[in-house]
C-alpha positions in Angstrom: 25.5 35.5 -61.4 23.6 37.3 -64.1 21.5 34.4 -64.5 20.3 34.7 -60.4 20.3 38.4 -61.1 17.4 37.2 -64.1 15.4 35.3 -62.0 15.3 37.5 -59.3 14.2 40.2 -61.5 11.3 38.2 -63.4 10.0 36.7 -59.9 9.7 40.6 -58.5 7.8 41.7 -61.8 5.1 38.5 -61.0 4.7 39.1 -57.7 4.4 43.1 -58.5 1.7 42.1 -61.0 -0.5 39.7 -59.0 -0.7 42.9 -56.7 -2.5 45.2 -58.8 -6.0 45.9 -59.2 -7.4 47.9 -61.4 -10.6 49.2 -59.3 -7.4 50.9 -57.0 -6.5 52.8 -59.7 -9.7 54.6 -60.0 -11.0 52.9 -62.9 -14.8 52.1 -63.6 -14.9 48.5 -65.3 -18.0 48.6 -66.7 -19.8 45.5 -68.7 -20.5 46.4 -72.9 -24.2 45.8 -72.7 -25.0 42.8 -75.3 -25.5 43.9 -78.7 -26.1 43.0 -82.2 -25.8 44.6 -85.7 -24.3 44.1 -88.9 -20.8 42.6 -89.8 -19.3 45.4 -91.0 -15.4 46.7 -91.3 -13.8 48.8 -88.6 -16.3 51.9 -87.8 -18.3 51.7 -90.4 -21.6 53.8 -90.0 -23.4 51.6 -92.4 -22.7 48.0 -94.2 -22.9 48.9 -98.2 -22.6 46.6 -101.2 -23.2 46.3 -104.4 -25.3 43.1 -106.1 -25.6 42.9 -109.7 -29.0 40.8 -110.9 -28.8 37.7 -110.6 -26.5 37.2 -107.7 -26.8 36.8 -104.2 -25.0 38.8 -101.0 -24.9 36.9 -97.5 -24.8 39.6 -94.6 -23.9 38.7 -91.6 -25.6 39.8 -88.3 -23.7 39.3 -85.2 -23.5 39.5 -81.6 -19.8 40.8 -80.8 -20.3 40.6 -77.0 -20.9 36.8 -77.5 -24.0 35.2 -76.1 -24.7 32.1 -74.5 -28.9 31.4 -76.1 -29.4 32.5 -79.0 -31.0 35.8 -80.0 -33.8 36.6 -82.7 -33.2 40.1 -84.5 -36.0 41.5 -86.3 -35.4 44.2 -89.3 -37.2 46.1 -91.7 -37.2 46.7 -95.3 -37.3 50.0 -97.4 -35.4 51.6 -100.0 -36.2 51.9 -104.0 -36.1 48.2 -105.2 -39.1 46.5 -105.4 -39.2 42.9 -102.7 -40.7 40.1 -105.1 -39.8 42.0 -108.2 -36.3 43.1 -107.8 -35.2 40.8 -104.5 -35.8 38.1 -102.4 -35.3 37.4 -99.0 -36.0 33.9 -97.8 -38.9 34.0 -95.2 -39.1 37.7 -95.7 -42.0 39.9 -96.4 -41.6 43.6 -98.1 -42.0 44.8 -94.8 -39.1 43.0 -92.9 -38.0 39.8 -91.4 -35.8 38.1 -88.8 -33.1 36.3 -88.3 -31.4 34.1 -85.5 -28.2 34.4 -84.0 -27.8 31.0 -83.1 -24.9 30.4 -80.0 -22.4 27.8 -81.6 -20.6 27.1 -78.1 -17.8 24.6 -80.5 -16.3 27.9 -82.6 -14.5 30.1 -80.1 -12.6 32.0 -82.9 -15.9 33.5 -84.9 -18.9 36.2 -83.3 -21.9 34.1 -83.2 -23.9 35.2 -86.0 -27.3 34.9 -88.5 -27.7 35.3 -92.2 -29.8 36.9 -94.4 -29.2 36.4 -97.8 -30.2 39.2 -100.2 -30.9 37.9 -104.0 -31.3 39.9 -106.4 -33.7 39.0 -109.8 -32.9 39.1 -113.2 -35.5 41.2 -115.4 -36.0 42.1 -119.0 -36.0 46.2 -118.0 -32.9 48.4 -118.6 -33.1 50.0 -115.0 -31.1 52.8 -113.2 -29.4 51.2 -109.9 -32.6 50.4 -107.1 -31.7 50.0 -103.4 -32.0 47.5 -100.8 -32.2 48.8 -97.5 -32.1 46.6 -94.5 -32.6 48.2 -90.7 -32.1 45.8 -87.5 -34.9 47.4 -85.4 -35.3 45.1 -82.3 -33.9 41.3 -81.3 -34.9 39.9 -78.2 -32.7 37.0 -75.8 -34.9 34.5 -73.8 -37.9 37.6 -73.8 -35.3 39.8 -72.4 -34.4 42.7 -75.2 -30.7 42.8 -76.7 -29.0 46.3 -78.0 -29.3 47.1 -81.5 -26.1 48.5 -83.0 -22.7 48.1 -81.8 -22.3 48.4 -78.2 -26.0 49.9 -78.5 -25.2 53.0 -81.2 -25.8 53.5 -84.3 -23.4 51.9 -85.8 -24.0 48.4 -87.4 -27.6 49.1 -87.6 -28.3 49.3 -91.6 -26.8 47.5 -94.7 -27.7 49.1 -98.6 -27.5 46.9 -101.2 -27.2 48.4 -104.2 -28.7 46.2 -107.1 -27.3 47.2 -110.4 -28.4 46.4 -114.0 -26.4 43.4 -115.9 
């Protein structure tokens, strides 16, 4: 008996379920637009690490709405170190660069996502601590433009590398 009592319960709670719709509730279900920025930990404002000479740092940019083509993100450069002297960035300039987030339809577990890999330089001068700043200004979808930031704030937008003296 307590087993018919069981079923009868868990077939009422389905049925009760399949009947519900949120937009009856007086909720407004809207869309996050499509976005990009920086891989950075829980609400973090701004991505920041520290790179002594010598080694590299690989910061990820990501889409964490997903996309189905992939999406070029353009950024710029500034901050206290010097591009060429004190960093690279492969196909860089000391203005900026790009990087493509490139839809990998196979990994459903992982935001799609771009690299750009910071290295620092090794020097002969004793130096105080030089920045890298890095800014995603712009990335574009199919000519279409895509948020940058998450969900089209501020946040995600910048990473500082700090590049320290070994």
């Amino acid at each position: 008996m307590k087993r018919i009592l069981h079923i009868i319960l868990a077939t009422s709670i389905l049925f009760a379920c399949n009947e519900f719709d949120i937009e009856d509730q007086g909720f407004d279900l809207e869309a996050l637009p499509e976005s990009v920025s920086f891989n950075a930990p829980g609400d973090t404002h701004e991505l920041e690490e520290e790179l002594a000479e010598g080694a590299s740092v690989t910061l990820e940019v990501e889409a964490p709405n997903g996309t189905l083509d992939d999406i070029v993100v353009n950024y710029e450069l500034s901050g206290t170190a010097v591009f060429g002297t004190d960093y690279v960035i492969a196909g860089a300039t000391a203005a900026g660069g790009s990087v493509t987030i490139v839809h990998d339809p196979s990994d459903v577990i992982n935001f799609d996502h771009g690299e750009i890999v910071v290295e620092a330089i090794v020097d002969a001068l004793t130096e105080d601590p030089e920045t890298v700043i890095i800014t995603l200004v712009s990335a574009t979808k199919g000519g279409e433009s895509v948020e940058v930031g998450r969900g089209g704030t501020s946040f995600g937008r910048s990473a500082t590398i700090t590049i320290v003296d070994n």
